[in-house]
N, C-alpha and C positions, 0 to 999 in steps of 0.2 A: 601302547605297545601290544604287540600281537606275539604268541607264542601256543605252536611251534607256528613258522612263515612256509609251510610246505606239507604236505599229507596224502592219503592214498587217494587215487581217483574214485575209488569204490562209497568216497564218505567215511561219516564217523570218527575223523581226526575230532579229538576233544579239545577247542584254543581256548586260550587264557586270556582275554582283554583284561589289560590294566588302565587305569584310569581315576576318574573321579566321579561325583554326587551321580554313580548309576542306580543309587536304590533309593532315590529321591522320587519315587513316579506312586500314580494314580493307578495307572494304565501297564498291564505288562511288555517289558523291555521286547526290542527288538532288533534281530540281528540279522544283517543279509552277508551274503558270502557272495560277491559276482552276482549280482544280484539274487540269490537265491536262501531259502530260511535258514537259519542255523539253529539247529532244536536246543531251546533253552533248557541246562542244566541247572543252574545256579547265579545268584546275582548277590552281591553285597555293597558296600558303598563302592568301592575303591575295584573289584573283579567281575568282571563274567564271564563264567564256562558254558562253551554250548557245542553238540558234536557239527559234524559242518555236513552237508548234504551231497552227492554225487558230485562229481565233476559233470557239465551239462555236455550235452552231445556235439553244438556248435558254440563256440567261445568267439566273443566278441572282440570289436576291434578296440573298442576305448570304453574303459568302465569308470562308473560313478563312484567318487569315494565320500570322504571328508564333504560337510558343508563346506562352503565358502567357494570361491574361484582360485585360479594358479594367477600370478600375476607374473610375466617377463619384460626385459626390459633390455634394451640394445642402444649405447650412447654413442655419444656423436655417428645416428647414423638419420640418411634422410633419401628415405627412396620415393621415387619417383610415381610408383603408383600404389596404394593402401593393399591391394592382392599381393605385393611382393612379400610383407611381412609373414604372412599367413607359410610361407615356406624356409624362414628363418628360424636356425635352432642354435643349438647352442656352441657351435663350432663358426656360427656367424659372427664378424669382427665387431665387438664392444659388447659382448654379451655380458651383463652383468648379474646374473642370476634370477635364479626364480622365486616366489615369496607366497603367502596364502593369507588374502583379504576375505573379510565377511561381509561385503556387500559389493554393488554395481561401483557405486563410485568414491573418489579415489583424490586426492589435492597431493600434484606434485612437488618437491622442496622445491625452491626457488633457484637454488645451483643447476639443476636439469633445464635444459635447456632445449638443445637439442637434440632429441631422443625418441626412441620409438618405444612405444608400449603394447601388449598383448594381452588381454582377456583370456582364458578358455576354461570353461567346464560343461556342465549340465545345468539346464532349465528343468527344475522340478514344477508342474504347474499344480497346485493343489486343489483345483475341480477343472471340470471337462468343459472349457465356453474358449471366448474369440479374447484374444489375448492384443493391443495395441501398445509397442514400443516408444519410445523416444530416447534420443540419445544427444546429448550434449556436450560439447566440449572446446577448448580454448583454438585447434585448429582441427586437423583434418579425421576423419574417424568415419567408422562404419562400423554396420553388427551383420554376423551372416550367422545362418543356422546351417546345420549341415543332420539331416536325419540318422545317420548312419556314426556320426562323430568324428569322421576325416575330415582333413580341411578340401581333401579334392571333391568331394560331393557336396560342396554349397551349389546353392544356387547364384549364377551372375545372370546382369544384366547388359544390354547393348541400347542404347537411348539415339534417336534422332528425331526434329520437332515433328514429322508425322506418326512417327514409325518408334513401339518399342521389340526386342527380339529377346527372350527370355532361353537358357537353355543349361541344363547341367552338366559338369563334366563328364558324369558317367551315365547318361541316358545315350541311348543304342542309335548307332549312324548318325544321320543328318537331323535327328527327333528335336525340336524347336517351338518354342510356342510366339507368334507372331502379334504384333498389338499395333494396328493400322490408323491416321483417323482418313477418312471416305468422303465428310462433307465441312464446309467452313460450319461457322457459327451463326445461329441463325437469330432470328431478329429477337429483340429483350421483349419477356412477359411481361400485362398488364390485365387489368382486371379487379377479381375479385372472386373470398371464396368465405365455406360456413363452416363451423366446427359444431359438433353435435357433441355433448358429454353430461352425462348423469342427466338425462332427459333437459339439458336445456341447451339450446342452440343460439351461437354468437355468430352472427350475421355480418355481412360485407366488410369480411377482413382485409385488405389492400392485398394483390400478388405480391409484395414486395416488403409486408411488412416487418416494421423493426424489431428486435427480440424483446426491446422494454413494452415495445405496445400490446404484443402478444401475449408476456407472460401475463400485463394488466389486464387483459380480457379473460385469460385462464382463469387466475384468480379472484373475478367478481362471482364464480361459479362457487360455493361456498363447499362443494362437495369437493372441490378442486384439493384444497388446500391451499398453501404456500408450494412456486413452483421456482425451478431457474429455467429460464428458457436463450441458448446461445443460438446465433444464424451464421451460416456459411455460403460462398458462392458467389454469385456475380448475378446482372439483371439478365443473364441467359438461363437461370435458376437458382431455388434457393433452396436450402434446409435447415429446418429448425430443427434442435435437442432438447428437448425437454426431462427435465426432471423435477419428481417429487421429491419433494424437503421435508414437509410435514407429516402429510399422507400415506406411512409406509406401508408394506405389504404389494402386494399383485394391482394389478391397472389394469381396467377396460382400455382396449385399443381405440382413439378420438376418429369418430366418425365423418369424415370432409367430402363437401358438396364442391367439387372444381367446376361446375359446368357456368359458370363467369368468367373463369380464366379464360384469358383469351394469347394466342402462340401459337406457334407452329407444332402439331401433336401434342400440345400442353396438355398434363394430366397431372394429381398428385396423389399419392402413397402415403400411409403411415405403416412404419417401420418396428416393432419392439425391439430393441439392443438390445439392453438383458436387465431382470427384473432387479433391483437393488447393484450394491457394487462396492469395489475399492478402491481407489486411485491411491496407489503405493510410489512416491516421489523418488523413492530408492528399492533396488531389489535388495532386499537383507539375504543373509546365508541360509534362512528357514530354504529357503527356495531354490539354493545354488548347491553344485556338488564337484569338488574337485576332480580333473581327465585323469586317468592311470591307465595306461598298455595292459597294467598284471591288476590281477582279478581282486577288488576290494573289500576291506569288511568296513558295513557298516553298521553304526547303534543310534536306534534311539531309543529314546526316554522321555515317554509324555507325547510320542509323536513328530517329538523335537529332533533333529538331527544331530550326533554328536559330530565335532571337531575331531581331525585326525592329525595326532602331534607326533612326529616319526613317519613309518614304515608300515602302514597298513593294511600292506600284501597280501595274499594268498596265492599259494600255487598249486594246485594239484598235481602231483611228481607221481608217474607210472614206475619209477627205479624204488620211489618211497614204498612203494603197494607191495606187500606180503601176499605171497600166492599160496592156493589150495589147491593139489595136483589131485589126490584122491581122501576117498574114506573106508575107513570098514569099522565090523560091519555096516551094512545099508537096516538093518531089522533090530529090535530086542525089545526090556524091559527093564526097568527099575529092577524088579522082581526076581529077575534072571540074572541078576549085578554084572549088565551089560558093560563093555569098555569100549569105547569108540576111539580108534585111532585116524587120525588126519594127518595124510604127509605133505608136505609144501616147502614153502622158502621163505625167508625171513624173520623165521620163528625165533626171537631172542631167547633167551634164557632169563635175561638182568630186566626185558622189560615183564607190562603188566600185562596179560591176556587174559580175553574170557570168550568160552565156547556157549553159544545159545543153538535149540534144537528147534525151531522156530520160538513157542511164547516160555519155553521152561533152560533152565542155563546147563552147564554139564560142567560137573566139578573136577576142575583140572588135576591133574594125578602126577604129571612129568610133561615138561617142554625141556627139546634141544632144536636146533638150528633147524632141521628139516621135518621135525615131528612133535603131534601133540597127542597124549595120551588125558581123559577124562570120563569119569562116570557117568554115565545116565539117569538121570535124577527121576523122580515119579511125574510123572502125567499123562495126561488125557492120550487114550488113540489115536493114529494121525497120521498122513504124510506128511511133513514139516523139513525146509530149507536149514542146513547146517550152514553158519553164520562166524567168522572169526574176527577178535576184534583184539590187536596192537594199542596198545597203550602210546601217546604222540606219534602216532602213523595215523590210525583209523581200522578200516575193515578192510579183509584181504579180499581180491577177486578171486575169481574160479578161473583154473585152466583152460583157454580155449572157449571161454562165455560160456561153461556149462554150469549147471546147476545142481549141486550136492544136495540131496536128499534122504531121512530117515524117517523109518515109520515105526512108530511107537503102535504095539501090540496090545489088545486086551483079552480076556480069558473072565469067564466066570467060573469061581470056586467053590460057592456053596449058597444054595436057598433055602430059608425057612418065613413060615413053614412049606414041608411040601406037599399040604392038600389043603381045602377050603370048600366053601360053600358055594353051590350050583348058583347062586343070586349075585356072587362077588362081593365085593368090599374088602375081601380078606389082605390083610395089612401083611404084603409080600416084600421079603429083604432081598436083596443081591448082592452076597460080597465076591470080590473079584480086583481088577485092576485095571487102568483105562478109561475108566467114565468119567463122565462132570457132571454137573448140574443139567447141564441141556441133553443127557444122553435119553435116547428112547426106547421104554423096555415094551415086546410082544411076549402077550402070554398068549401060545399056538400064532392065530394071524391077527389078535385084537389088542387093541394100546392098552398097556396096563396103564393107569393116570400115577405119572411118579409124584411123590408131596415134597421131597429131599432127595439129595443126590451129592456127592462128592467122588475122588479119586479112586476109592476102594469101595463104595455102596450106594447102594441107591433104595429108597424105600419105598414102594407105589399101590397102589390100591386094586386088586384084581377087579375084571369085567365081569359079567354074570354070561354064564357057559354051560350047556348040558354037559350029564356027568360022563370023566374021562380022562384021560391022560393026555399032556401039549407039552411041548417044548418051549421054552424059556430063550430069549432074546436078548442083547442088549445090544443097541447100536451107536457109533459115536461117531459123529464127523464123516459117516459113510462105510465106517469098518464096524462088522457085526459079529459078536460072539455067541453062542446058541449052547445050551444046557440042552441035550435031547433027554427027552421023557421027564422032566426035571419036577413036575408042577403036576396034581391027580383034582379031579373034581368031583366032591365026593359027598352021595345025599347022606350019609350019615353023619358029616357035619354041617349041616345044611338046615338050622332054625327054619319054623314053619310058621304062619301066623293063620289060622281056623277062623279068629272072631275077634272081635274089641268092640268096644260102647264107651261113652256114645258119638254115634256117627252123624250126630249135629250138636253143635253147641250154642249159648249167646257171646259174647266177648267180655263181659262182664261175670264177676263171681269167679271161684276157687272148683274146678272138674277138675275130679281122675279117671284116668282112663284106662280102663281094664284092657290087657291084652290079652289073649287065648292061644294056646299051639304044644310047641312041642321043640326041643334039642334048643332049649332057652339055655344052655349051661350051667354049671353051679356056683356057691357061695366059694369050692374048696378050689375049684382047677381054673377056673373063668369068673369076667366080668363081663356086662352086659349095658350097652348104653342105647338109649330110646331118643330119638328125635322127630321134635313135629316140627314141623315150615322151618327146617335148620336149626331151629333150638332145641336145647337137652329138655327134655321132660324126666323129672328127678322121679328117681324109683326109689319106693318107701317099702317095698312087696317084690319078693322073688322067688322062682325054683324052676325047675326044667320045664313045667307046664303054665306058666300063671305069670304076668309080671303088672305090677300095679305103677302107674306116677302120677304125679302131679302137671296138668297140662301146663303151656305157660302161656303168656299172653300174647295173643297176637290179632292183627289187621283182621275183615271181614274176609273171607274168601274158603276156596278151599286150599289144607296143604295135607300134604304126603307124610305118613308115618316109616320113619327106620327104625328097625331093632338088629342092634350090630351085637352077636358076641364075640368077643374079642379072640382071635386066633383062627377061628373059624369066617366071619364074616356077615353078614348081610344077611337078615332072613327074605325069606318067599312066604307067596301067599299060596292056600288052595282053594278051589275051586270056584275059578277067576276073581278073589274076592279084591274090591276094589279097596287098597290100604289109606286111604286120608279121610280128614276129619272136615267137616263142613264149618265154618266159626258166622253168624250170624249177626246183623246190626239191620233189622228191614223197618220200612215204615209202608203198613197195606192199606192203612187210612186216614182219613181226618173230616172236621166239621167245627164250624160249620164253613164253608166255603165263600163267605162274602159277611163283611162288617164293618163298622164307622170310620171314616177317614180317619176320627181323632181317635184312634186308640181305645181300651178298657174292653176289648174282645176276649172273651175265652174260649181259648181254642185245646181240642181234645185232638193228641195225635194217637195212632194206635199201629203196633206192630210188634218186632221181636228185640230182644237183647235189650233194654233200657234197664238203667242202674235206678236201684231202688232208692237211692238215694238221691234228692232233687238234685241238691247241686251239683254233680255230677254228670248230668244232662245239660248240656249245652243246645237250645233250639234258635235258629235265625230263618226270618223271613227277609230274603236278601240280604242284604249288612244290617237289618235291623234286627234287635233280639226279641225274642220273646222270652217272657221272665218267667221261669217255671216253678209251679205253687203246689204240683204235686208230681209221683210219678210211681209206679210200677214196674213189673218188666216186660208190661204188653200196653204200658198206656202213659202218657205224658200229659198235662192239664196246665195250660201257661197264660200269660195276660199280654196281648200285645201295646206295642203304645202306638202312640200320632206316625202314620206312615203316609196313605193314599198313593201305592204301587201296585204293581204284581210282583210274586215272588217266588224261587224256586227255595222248597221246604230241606231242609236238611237236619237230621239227627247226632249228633258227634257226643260220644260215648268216653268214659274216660281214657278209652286207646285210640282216640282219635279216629275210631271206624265210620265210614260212608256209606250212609245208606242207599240199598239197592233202587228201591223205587223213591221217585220223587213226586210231588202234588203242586200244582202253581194256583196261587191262591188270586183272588180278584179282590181286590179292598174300596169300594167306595161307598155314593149314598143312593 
């Protein structure tokens, strides 16, 4: 059961399928509307709600419903030629109604006698290849396809022994396709020919041979497998089908030598028909779809088609569609406790309605017949499509295919703080209205880096800017609000950095690192945070001029020093001084550079950052180790064993640092 059976062309009717085992699946449910998606709301065993999609632009002649076929049936009648049925309906004499089977075929009772019977629906084919019929039955029958789903666009044929003449009822004038034969039958092939496969080659097959002899030649090929091999044709020519039984998977195409055959332009071909397969002896209802004039739903589950018991209709009704004539205002905000009024028709009162402003809803306040009164809810900036939606209708159209639109405004109401340091970083708020997460704030004409963002603030990190006064920005979706003069850049909160030590280290051991300067801020008004290569360096020592921490550990290389005080921002250096720390893991030498294949070598490495602690130093000559027996933090002393390679030397320290220079050793006698 389908409910409601009718709804707005615009979309949105919400239907109610009733039924059975729909929440029985793997795979999420699906529902077409005339052939198109119906956006799933909900599914339980026994219901699904889903809103239904546009009315399409050109509506079809015959739509697919329900699995299965329609079955009709007309008794004591006996026409003269199998096309005449095809225009029998149900006003034709013995009509005895219509019925709905799940498969092609069909066992009539035995009281029927003499009777005409009718097929029709859809061929669902479930992959894209060459599809081959058969059709059976006690007398007379046919199957026609028609692309379009009327019976007047099948294709007929005209048959005489030279001559076929193919043509459709609705192809344009005298348009025909003609099928001649030109020459008798010419004389029977003989000879002989070679199959080549999986590199071995079977030799003087007969032109004409049998399908047992052949398949026993396939199969002495042991690559072969087990095959079947069937022959068709006459001694004017022949073909064989083969198929693998055993062997599955894809097949080399068999490589044939005809130049034995002997005939008149005698040649032969090998063909692929299709790689693997199905011979289905009946088409079951997975495959079939009942004809309907009026626009169908359908469901599956699992992929599976459901049955349609009833009235499985849909209609998209223009008289059903609720219209939206105007709106006001076109502007506002949350904030402003905007009210938006929409006049239109078919605005119930007893039903359910709801106003959306594109992605935000508007909380309805009063419905009568030709008007709806709602608030404006909070969001983002915007031009956004005003949208009405009838509860069992759907969505209303616009008068005249126009398109209502409101544009949600934003404004910035207050920044703190509002000044910061020449170097940036200063942790800048923007409260206001209109923004989102994606909004983009300019302090003067440079991207402030936002970290957080919501409806009313956004939090972002100033640029570094000679000092001065800029204007403030927030942009959303293409609409821009501006603070003038809102933001000061100012050297006297503008931390300084003079000196720090030391500006090299090893990666091993416990450094602090002294910083030097000025406008470091205090214990009473500010905090103060230090980063080397991204990590916190913990401050243990603080005051306006002096900050102490503990470095932390990290990789060989150089990184960059931050001292952020908080409110303020990001210190600067003076006089150009370069602010990052060097972290060091080298190796400048070794020896001796050649020793016994078998091992018991002492080898001396020499360079910087080595953990005093043996085990702690990791040495390898290629994948082979050297076992280290001593170390300091400029010299290494290890025993290699049994290698006889060359190898690239490498140092790894307990932070896993790589040393800069490498030494390749030579090991033999």
């Amino acid at each position: 059961m389908i409910s409601p059976s009718q709804g707005s062309i615009q979309g949105g009717t919400v239907l109610t399928i009733s039924g059975q085992f729909f929440d029985q699946t793997d795979s999420p449910v699906r529902v077409l509307v005339g052939g198109q998606a119906c956006d799933i709301l909900n599914v339980t065993e026994n219901s699904i709600c889903c809103k239904t999609p546009p009315k399409p632009e050109v509506l079809r002649t015959v739509y697919p419903g329900g699995r299965g076929l329609k079955l009709e049936v007309w008794n004591n009648s006996r026409p003269v030629h199998l096309e005449e049925i095809l225009e029998y309906n149900e006003k034709t004499p013995g009509y005895m109604g219509a019925s709905w089977v799940d498969s092609t075929s069909y066992i009539w009772p035995m009281e029927q006698d003499t009777f005409v019977a009718r097929f029709s629906g859809f061929l669902v084919a479930p992959d894209s290849d060459v599809y081959r019929f058969y059709i059976k039955g006690d007398d007379r029958y046919a199957i026609y396809f028609s692309q379009t789903g009327h019976p007047k666009d099948k294709i007929i044929t005209n048959e005489t022994e030279n001559e076929s003449v193919y043509r459709g009822n609705n192809w344009p004038g005298e348009s025909k396709i003609r099928i001649q034969r030109i020459q008798a039958a010419s004389p029977p092939l003989s000879g002989s020919f070679d199959i080549q496969a999986y590199g071995h080659i079977l030799k003087g097959l007969p032109a004409m041979v049998s399908a047992v002899d052949l398949q026993f030649a396939l199969q002495s090929v042991e690559e072969v497998g087990r095959v079947s091999v069937t022959r068709e044709g006459t001694c004017a020519g022949y073909s064989w089908n083969i198929k693998w039984r055993s062997t599955c998977g894809k097949q080399n195409l068999l490589q044939i030598n005809d130049s034995n055959i002997i005939g008149e332009k005698a040649n032969m071909t090998v063909t692929k028909i299709k790689e693997g397969g199905l011979f289905r002896q009946r088409i079951l209802g997975d495959l079939l779809r009942t004809p309907s004039q009026q626009p169908q739903v359908e469901v599956y589950v699992n992929g599976i088609p459901a049955k349609c018991s009833g009235d499985c209709g849909f209609t998209w009704d223009p008289m059903a569609t609720p219209l939206v004539w105007a709106i006001n205002p076109s502007q506002g905000t949350y904030e402003e406790s905007t009210i938006l009024t929409i006049s239109g028709s078919g605005f119930s009162p007893n039903s359910t309605i709801s106003v959306s402003v594109g992605p935000m809803g508007c909380s309805l306040l009063s419905v009568v017949e030709n008007e709806i009164k709602c608030q404006i809810l909070n969001g983002s900036s915007g031009h956004f499509p005003v949208a009405v939606s009838v509860a069992d209708v759907g969505l209303a159209r616009n008068v005249e295919g126009q398109t209502f639109h409101f544009t949600y405004q934003n404004r910035i109401s207050h920044i703190w703080p509002a000044s910061g340091s020449l170097a940036g970083g200063t942790l800048l708020s923007v409260s206001g209205f209109g923004f989102n997460e994606n909004s983009k704030v300019l302090v003067g004409n440079e991207t402030c880096n936002v970290i957080e963002g919501d409806l009313n603030k956004i939090t972002c990190r100033t640029p570094k800017r000679i000092e001065g006064t800029v204007d403030i920005s927030v942009i959303t979706n293409g609409f821009q609000a501006t603070a003038k003069d809102a933001y000061s850049y100012n050297c006297l909160q503008t931390p300084v950095i003079t000196d720090f030590s030391p500006k090299v280290r090893t990666i091993q051991g416990e450094v602090n690192l002294t910083i030097k300067g000025y406008n470091f801020g205090n214990e009473i008004t500010q905090n103060v945070e230090v980063y080397v290569g991204g990590k916190p360096c913990q401050i243990f020592q603080w005051n306006f001029t002096y900050i102490r921490c503990l470095l932390p550990k990290l990789s060989p290389g150089k990184h960059d020093i931050y001292v952020e005080v908080r409110n303020w921002g990001f210190a600067s250096t003076r006089d150009k001084l370069n602010a990052s720390i060097q972290y060091t893991l080298e190796v400048t030498a070794m020896f001796p550079q050649r020793g016994s294949l078998y091992g018991g070598t002492e080898i001396t490495i020499m360079g910087l950052g080595f953990s005093t602690i043996p085990t702690e130093n990791t040495v390898l000559l290629g994948s082979f180790p050297c076992d280290v027996i001593s170390s300091s933090e400029n010299v290494i002393k290890c025993i290699l064993h049994s290698t006889g390679n060359t190898f690239r030397i490498t140092s790894i320290g307990e932070d896993s640092g790589i040393s800069q220079h490498l030494y390749v050793v030579n090991y033999g006698t």
